[in-house]
C-alpha positions in Angstrom: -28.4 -21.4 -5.9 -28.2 -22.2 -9.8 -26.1 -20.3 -11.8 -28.0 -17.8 -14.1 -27.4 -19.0 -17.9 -24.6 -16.6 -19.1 -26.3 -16.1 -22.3 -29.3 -14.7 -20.8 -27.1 -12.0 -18.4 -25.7 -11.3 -21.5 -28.9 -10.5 -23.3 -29.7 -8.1 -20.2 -26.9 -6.2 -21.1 -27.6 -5.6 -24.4 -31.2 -4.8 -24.1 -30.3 -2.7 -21.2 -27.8 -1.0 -23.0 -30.4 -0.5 -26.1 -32.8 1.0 -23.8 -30.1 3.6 -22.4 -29.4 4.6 -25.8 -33.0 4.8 -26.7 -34.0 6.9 -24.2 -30.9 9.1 -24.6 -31.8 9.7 -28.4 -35.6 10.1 -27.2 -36.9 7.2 -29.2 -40.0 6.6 -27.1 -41.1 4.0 -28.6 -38.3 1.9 -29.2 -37.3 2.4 -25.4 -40.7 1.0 -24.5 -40.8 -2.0 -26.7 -37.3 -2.7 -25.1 -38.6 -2.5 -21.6 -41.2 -4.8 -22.4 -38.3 -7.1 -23.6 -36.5 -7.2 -20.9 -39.7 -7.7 -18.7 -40.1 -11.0 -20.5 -36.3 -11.8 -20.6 -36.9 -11.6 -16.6 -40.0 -13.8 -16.1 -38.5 -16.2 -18.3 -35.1 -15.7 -16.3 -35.5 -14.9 -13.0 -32.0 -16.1 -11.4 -30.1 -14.2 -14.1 -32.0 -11.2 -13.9 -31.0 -11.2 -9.9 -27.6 -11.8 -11.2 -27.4 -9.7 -13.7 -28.6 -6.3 -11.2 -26.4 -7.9 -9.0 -23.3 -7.3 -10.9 -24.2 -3.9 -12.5 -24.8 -2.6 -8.6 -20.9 -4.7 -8.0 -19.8 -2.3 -11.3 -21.5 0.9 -9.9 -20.2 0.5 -7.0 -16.5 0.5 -7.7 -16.6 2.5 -10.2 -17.7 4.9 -7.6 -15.2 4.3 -5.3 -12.2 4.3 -7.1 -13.1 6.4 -10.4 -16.6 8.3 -9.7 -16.4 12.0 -11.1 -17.2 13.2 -7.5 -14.9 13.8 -4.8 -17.1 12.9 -2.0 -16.0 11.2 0.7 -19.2 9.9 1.7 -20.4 9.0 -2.0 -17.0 6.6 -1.8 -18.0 5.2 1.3 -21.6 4.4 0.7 -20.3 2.6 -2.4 -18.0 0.6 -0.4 -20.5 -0.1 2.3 -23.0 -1.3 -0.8 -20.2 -3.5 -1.9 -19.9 -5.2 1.9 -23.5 -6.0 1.8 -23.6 -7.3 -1.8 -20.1 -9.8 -0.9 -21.8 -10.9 2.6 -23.4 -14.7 2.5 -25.9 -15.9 1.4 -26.7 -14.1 -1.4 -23.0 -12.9 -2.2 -23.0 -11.6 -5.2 -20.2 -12.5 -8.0 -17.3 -10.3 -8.4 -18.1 -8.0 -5.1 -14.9 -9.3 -2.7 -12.9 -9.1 -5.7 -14.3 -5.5 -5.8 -13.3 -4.7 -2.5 -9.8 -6.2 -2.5 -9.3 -3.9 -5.9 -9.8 -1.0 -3.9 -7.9 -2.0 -0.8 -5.2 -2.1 -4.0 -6.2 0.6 -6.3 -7.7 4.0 -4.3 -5.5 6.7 -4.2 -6.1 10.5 -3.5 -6.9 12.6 -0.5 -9.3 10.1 1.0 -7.3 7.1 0.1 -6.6 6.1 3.7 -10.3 6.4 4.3 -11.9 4.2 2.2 -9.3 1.4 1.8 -9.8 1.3 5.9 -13.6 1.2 4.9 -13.3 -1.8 2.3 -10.8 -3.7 5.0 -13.8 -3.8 7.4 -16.5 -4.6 4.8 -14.1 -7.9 3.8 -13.9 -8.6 7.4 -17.5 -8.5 8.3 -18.1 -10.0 5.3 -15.9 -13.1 5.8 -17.4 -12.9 9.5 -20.9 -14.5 7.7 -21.8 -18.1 6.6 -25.3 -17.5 5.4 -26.9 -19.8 7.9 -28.0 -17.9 10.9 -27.7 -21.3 13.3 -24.0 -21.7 12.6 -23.2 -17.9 12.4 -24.4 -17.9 16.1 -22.3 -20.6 17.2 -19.6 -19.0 15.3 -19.8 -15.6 17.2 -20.2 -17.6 20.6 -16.8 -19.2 19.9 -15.5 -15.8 19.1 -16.6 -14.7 22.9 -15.2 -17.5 24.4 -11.9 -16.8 22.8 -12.1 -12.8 23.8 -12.8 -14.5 27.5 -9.3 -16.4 27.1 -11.0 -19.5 27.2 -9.1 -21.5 24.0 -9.6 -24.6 24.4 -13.3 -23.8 24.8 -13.2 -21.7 21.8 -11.6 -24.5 19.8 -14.0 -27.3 20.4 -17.0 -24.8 19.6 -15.1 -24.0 16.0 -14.6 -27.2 15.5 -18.0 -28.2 15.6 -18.5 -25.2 13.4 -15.9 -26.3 10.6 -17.6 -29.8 10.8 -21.3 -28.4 10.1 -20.1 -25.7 7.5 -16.4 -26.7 6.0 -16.9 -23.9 3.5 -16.8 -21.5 6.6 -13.3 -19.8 5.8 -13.1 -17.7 8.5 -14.3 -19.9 11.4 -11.1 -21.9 10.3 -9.1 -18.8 10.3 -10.5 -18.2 13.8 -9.2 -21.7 14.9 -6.0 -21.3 13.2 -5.6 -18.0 15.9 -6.7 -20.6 18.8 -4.3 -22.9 18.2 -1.7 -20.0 17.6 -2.4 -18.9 21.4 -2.5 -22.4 22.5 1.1 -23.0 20.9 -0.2 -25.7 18.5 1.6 -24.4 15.2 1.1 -27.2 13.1 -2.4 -27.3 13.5 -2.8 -23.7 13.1 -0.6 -23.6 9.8 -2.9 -26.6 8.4 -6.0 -24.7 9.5 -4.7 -21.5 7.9 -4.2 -23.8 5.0 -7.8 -24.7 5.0 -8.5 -20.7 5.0 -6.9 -20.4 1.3 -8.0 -22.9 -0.2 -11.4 -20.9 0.7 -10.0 -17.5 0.0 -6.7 -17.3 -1.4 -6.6 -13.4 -0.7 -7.4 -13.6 3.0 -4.8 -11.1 4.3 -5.9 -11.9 7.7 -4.4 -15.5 7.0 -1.4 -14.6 4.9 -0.3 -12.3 7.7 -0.7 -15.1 10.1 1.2 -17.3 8.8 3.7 -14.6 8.9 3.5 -14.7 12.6 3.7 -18.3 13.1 6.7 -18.8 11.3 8.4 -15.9 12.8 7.5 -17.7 16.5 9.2 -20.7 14.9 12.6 -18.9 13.9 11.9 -19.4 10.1 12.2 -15.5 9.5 12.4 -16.5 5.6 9.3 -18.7 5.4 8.1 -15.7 7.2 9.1 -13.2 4.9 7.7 -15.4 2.0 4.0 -14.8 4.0 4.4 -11.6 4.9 4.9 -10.7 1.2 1.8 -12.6 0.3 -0.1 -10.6 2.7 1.0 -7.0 1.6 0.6 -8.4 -2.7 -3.4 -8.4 -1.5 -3.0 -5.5 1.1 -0.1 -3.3 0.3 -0.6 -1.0 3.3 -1.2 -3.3 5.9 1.3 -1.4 8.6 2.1 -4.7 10.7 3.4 -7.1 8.1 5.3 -4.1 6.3 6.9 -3.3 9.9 8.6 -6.9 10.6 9.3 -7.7 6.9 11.4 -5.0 7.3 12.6 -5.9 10.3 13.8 -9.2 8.2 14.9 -7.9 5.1 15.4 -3.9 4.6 19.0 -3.8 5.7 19.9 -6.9 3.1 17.8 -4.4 0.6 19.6 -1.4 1.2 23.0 -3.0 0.9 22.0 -4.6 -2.5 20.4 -1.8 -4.0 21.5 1.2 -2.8 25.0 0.5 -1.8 26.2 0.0 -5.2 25.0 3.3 -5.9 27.0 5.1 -3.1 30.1 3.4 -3.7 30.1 4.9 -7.2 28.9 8.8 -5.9 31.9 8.4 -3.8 34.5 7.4 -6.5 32.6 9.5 -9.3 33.8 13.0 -6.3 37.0 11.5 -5.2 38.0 11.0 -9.8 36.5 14.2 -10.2 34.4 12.5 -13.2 30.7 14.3 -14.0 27.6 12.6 -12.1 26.2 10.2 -14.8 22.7 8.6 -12.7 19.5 7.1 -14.2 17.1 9.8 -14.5 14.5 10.1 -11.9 11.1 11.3 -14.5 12.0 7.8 -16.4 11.6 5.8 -13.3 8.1 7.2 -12.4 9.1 9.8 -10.2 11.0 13.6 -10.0 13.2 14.8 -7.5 15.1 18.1 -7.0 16.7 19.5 -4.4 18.5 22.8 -3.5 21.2 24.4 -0.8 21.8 27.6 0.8 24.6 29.0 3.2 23.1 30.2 6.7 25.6 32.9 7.7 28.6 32.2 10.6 27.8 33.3 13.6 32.0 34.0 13.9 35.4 32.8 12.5 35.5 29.6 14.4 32.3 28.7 14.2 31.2 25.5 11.5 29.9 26.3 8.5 26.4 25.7 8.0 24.3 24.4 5.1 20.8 23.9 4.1 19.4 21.6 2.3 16.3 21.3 0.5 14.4 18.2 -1.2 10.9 17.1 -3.3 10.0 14.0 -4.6 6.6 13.5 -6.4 5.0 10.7 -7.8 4.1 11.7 -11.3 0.3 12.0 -12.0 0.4 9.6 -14.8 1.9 6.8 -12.7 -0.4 3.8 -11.0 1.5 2.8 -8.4 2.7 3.9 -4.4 6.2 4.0 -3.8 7.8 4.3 0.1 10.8 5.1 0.8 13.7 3.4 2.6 17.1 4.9 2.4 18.8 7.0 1.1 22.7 8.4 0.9 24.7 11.4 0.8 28.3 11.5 -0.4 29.8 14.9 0.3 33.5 16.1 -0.8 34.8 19.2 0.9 37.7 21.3 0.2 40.4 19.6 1.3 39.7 16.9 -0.8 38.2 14.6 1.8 34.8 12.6 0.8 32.7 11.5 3.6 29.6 9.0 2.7 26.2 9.1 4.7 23.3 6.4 4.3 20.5 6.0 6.5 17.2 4.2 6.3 14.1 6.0 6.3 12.3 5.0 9.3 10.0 6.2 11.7 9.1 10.1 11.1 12.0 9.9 8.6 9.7 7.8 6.1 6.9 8.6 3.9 4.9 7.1 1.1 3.7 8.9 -2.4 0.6 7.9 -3.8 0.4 8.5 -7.9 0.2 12.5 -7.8 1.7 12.9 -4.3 4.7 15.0 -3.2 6.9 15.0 -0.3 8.6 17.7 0.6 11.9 17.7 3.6 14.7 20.1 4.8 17.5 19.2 6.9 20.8 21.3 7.8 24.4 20.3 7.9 27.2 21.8 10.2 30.7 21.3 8.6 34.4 22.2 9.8 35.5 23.1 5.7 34.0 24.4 3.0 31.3 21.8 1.5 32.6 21.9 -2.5 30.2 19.1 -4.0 27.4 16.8 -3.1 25.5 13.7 -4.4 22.1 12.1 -3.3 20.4 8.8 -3.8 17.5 7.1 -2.6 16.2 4.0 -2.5 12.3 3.2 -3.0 9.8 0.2 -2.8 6.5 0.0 -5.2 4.0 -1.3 -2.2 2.1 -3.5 -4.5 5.4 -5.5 -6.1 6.6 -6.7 -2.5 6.5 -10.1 -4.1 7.6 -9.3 -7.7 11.1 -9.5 -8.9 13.7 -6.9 -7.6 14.1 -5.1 -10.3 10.4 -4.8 -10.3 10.0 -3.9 -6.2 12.7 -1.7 -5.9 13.4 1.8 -7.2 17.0 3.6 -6.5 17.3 6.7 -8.1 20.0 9.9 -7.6 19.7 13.7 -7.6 21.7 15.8 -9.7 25.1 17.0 -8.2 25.4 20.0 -6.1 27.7 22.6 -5.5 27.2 23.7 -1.7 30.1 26.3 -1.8 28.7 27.8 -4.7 25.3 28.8 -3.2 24.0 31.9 -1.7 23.9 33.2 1.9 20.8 33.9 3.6 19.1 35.6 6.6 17.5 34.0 9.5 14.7 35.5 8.1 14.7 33.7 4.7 15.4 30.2 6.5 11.7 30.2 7.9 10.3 31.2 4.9 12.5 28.7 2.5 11.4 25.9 5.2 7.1 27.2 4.7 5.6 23.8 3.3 9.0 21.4 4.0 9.3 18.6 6.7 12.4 19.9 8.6 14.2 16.7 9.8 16.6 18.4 11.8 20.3 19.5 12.3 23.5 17.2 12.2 27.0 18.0 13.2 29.6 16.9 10.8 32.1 19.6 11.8 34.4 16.5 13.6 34.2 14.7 10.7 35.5 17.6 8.6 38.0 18.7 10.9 41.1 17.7 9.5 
């Protein structure tokens, strides 16, 4: 199909945008000579009149999605499935993937999950289309013949598909997973290679190349893909899991560290706390203790502790968390350091606007006289970015454990209404000296 002349879309807008303002103002006649204009502009034009609807549908359509007034769900969806149909072959129209990647990158709020799960299927159904209805055929028959577990069936059929339509980036991608389960790495990476040339932001691809090179013990060629995949698809759960399997320890002990080596001489010199503010890195946290009473003399002394991190409104970006520290100096002098990742329940992720908000308690053999906290995040879309760009570590202001307030068993549940309670750990050995 030609390409529409870019000075005639152009006119479009501009008599298009004349007519909205004509009709606003209630110039009748102006707004119809300007109709009448723009049905010549399109008889004389045809192709970029198609184009030119084209893209104001691809606008419409994100600008529902991510920043429509309305807070309907199905309103964001509907533009999102509009946005599949307009990037499916053969008519794709121009900037529609790139509208759909932008929201697998850009949607926040309640629904967020929602509709960047939505755009992920309307890429891959999208990508599952040529255009030519004879090779689209062939190309779903392969696909059954590789759900049957027949392979090497499955690879001659794509092959014959990637000879008629080379253009076909996905039934490349679907021989690149062939020759993955057939153990043929090198022909799966080249395939995969074939895929970005064609699409550059297939996460599907990026991710497998992940894969392969993890099956080849090359865990830092694997990590390099992994991070390609999650710059196009920050959320994708799979490649986020084994990239940390690869790398979050080695992050924590760079980044975070550091941080709890100086909490714990800062206690033991008995200096003041003096940590990068948390609002001037994007985010807030504070955090508060209380003193659950003994149940006896010779029972350990018990603390809880309460914490909320938000992601200020005015930031753009998701941040997750993966570790944080405690170093925690108790009356007779001794300073005992805690760092853990985040993992599992213990994680959680804060879109721009978010809070999270968790409890735990401490059991100590002596009186708990100060406490520090830091914590290190990730920005989801800067996995690939430099480190001072990816990572976040921030601390909390000091404490003063021994200083806080008793309370009932009744006030516990109610101070714990609205917080994650992540449980109860026994220090008192570790005190006990």
């Amino acid at each position: 199909r030609r390409a529409a002349p870019p000075d005639a879309t152009q006119k479009f807008e501009e008599l298009v945008a004349a007519l909205e303002l004509a009709e606003k103002a209630g110039r009748d006649e102006s707004a119809a000579a300007l109709r009448e204009e723009i049905g010549q502009l399109e008889a004389m034009h045809p192709v970029a009149a198609i184009a030119w609807r084209q893209q104001k549908q691809v606008r419409d359509a994100l600008d529902s999605a991510l920043f429509g007034l309305s807070a309907n769900l199905k309103v964001k969806l509907e533009a999102v499935q509009a946005l599949g149909r307009l990037a499916t072959p053969p008519f794709a129209a121009l900037g529609s993937e790139e509208a759909l990647h932008r929201i697998l990158r850009e949607v926040s709020g309640d629904d967020a999950k929602i509709v960047r799960e939505a755009a992920e299927e309307a890429l891959w159904r999208s990508w599952t289309k040529c255009g030519d209805e004879d090779i689209d055929e062939q190309f779903n028959a392969a696909g059954a013949l590789l759900e049957r577990e027949d392979v090497r069936g499955a690879v001659d059929a794509l092959s014959k598909v990637v000879e008629a339509r080379p253009d076909f980036a996905e039934a490349w991608n679907k021989r690149a997973t062939a020759y993955y389960m057939l153990k043929e790495m090198r022909r799966s990476i080249d395939d995969c290679q074939r895929v970005l040339e064609l699409k550059p932001k297939h996460f599907g691809c990026l991710s497998g190349l992940g894969m392969i090179y993890m099956s080849r013990g090359d865990p830092k060629k694997a990590s390099k893909w992994y991070k390609e995949a999650l710059s196009v698809h920050p959320h994708m759960e799979g490649p986020r899991r084994v990239l940390d399997s690869i790398d979050r320890n080695k992050n924590v002990e760079k980044h975070l560290q550091p941080l709890l080596d100086q909490a714990v001489f800062t206690l033991k010199q008995g200096l003041p706390a003096a940590w990068p503010k948390a609002k001037d890195q994007g985010l807030l946290a504070t955090w508060d203790v209380h003193q659950v009473p003994r149940m006896g003399d010779d029972t350990p002394l018990v603390y809880l502790f309460r914490v909320e991190v938000r992601n200020r409104e005015l930031a753009t970006r998701p941040v997750r968390s993966l570790a944080r520290f405690y170093a925690m100096q108790f009356s007779g002098g001794k300073v005992f350091p805690l760092m853990r990742a985040t993992e599992g329940v213990a994680q959680f992720t804060l879109e721009p606007g978010e809070s999270y908000r968790y409890a735990w308690a401490f059991s100590v053999g002596q009186e708990l006289v100060s406490m520090l906290c830091g914590m290190l995040f990730e920005h989801l879309e800067e996995v690939t970015s430099p480190d001072r760009q990816r990572f976040l570590s921030l601390m909390l202001d000091e404490l003063r454990p021994s200083d806080a307030a008793e309370i009932s068993p009744t006030q516990v549940e109610k101070l714990l209404d609205g917080y994650y309670f992540m449980g109860h750990l026994d220090l008192s050995q570790v005190t006990d000296v």
